[in-house]
N, C-alpha and C positions, 0 to 999 in steps of 0.2 A: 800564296797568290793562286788562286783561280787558274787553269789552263783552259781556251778554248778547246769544246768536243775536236773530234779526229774530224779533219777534212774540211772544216771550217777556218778558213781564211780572213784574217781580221787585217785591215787597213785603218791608217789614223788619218790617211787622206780624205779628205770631204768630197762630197760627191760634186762635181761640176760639169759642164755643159759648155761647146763652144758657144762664142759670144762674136762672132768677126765685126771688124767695123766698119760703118757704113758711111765716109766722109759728104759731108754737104753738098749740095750740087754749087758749083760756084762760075753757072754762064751769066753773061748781064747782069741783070738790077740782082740779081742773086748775091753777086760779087761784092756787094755795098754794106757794110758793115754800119753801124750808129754814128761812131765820129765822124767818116767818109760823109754820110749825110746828112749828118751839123754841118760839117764844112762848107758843103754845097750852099743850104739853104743859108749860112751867116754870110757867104760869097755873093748871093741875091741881095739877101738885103742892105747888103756895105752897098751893093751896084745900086740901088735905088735909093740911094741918096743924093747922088751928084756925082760932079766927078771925080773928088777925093777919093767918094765912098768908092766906085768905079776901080781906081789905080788899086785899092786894094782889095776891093772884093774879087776881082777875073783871077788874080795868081793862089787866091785861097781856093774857089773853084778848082781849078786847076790842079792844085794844090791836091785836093782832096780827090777829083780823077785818076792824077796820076797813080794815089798811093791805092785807089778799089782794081786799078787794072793791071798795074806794076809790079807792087808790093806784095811779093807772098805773104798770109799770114802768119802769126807765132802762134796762133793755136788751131789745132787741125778741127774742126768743130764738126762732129758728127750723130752718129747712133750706135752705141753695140744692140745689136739684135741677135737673139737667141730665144734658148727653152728654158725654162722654171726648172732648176736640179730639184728642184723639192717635187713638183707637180706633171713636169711636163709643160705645161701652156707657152704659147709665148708672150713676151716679154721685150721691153726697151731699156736702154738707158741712156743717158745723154752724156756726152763727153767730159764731162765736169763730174759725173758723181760717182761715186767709192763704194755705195750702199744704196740698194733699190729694195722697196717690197712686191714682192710678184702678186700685180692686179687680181688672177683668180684665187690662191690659197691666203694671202698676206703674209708671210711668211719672208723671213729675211735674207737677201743673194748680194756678194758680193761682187765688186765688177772688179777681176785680177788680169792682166796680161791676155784682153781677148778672149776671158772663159767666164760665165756666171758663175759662182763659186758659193756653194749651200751655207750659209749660217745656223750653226743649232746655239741657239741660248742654253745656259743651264736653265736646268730645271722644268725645261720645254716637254711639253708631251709628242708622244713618238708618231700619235693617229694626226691624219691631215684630213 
């Protein structure tokens, strides 16, 4: 087996880049998630039926207010934002993904605990 030259320092760690995260803003109509604003609008249209529609559509409304202004979410929905460990540049990712390609080089970053984290595929060329 091979020994790296003298003084040459080898690491198995991938090179990565803080990533912090940047949670959503969530004042007013921010705050209103899709089902929040089904509710609302099925809450209207029950009320413009009559009165039945009315007894039920105010507490769906309602319903659906309480939970955009009350209810913390279960998922924190944000952006990590950072630099490309491959390139430099910056870059986004969106709270939900695992695996981003960075806009300038294409090249593949993973989203780990807050850090872009460099993907090399085998058999990948070394020049960017």
């Amino acid at each position: 087996m091979a020994m790296p030259p003298e003084g040459l320092i080898v690491t198995s760690e991938p090179k990565s880049t803080p990533a912090p995260f940047q949670p959503n803003d969530r004042r007013w109509l921010k705050r209103f998630n899709a089902i929040e604003i089904l509710g609302v609008l099925v809450g209207l249209a029950a009320c413009s039926t009559g009165t039945i529609g009315t007894i039920i559509g105010v507490p769906v409304i309602l319903a659906a207010l309480y939970s955009a202004f009350f209810i913390p979410p279960k998922i924190n929905r944000g952006l990590y934002i950072g630099k490309c460990p491959h390139c430099g540049a910056e870059m986004s990712a969106t709270h939900y993904q695992t695996e981003v390609d960075c806009p300038s080089c294409g090249r593949d970053v993973a989203v780990r605990d807050s850090r872009f984290v460099a993907i090399t595929k085998p058999g990948a060329s070394k020049a960017a």
